[in-house]
C-alpha positions as CSV (number, residue, x, y, z in Angstrom):
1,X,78.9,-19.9,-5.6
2,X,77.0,-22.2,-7.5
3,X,77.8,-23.8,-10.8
4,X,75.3,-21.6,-12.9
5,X,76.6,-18.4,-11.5
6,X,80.0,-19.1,-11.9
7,X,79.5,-19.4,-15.6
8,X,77.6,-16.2,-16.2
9,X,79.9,-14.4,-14.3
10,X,82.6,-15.7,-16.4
11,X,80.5,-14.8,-19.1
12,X,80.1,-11.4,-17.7
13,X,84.2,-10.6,-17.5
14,X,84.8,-12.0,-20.9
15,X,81.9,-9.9,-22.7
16,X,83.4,-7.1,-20.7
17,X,87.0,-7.5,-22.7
18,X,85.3,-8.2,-26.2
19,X,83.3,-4.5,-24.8
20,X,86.6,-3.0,-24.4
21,X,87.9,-4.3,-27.6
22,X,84.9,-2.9,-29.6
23,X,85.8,0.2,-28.5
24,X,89.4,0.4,-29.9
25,X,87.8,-1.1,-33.1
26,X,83.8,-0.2,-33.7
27,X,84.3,-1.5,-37.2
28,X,84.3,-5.1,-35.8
29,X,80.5,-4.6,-35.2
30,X,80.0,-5.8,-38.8
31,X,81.5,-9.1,-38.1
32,X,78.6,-10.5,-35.1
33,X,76.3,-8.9,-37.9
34,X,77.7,-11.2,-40.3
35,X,77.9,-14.1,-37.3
36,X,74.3,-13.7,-36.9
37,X,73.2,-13.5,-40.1
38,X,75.2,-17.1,-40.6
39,X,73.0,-18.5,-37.3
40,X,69.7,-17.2,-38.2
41,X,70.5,-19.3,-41.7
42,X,70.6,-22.2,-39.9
43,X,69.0,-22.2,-36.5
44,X,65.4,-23.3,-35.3
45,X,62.2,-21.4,-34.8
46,X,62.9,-21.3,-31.3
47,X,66.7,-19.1,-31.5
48,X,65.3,-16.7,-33.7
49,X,63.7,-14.3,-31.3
50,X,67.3,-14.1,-29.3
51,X,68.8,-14.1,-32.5
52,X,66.8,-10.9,-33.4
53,X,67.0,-9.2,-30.2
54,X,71.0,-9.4,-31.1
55,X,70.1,-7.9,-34.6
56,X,68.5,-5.0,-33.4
57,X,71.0,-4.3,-30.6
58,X,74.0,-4.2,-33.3
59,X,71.9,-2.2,-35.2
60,X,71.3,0.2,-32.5
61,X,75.1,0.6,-32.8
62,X,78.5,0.8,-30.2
63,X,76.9,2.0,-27.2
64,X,74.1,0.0,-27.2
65,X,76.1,-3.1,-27.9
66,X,78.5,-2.5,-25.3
67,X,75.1,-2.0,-22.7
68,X,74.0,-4.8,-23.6
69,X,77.4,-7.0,-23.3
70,X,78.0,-5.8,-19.8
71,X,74.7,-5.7,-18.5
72,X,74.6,-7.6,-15.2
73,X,71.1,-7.7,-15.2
74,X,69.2,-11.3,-15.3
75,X,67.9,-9.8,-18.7
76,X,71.7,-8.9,-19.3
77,X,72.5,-12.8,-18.3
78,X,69.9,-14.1,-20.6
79,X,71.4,-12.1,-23.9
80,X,74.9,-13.1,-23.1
81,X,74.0,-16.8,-23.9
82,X,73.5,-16.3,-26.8
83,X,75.6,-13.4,-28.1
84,X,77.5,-13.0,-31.2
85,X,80.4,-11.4,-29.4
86,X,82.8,-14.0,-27.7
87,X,82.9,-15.4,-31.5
88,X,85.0,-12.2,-32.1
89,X,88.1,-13.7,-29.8
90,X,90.5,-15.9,-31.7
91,X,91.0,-18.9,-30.1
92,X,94.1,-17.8,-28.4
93,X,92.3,-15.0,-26.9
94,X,89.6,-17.2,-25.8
95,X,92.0,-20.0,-23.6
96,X,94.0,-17.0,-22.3
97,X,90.9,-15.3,-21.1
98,X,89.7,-18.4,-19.7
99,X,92.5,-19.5,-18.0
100,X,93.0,-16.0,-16.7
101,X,89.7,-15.8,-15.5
102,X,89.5,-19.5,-14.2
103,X,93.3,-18.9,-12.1
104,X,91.9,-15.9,-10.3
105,X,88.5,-17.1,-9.5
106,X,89.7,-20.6,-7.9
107,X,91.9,-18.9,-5.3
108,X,91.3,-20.2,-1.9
């Protein structure tokens, strides 16, 4: 597996635990609105189409977000670079799922 897949599949697994988290707590949707509304204050021209795409699919509410997070698509692939939604791990979260996700995908 190359280098490029590896990374969105990791990307894939984790979005797929933040999906499962915003469905014990919805009300966490507000937070990667308020994420994104902090990017788009700051980032260039260029980010603010993906930016909005993220917008609308928040807006669009639980379901649609959690479509879109899991979506294994390429379109799916290109969303997840730059969602919102791995910002609403702590940091603990974050190493643990890495480190999960890392030990069982290095097996021989």
């Amino acid at each position: 597996m190359n280098h490029h897949q590896r990374l969105d599949d990791r990307s894939l697994a984790m979005h797929a635990y933040v999906a499962a988290r915003l469905r014990e707590h919805p009300e966490r949707l507000s937070e990667a609105e308020a994420i994104l509304a902090r990017w788009a204050r700051s980032a260039g021209e260029r980010v603010q189409p993906a930016l909005e795409e993220w917008s609308a699919i928040l807006r669009s509410g639980l379901d649609a977000t959690i479509a879109a997070a899991v979506d294994p698509s390429e379109e799916g692939k290109r969303r997840r670079q730059s969602s919102p939604l791995l910002c609403l791990l702590d940091p603990r979260e974050r190493w643990a799922l890495l480190r999960q996700w890392t030990g069982a995908n290095d097996a021989p």
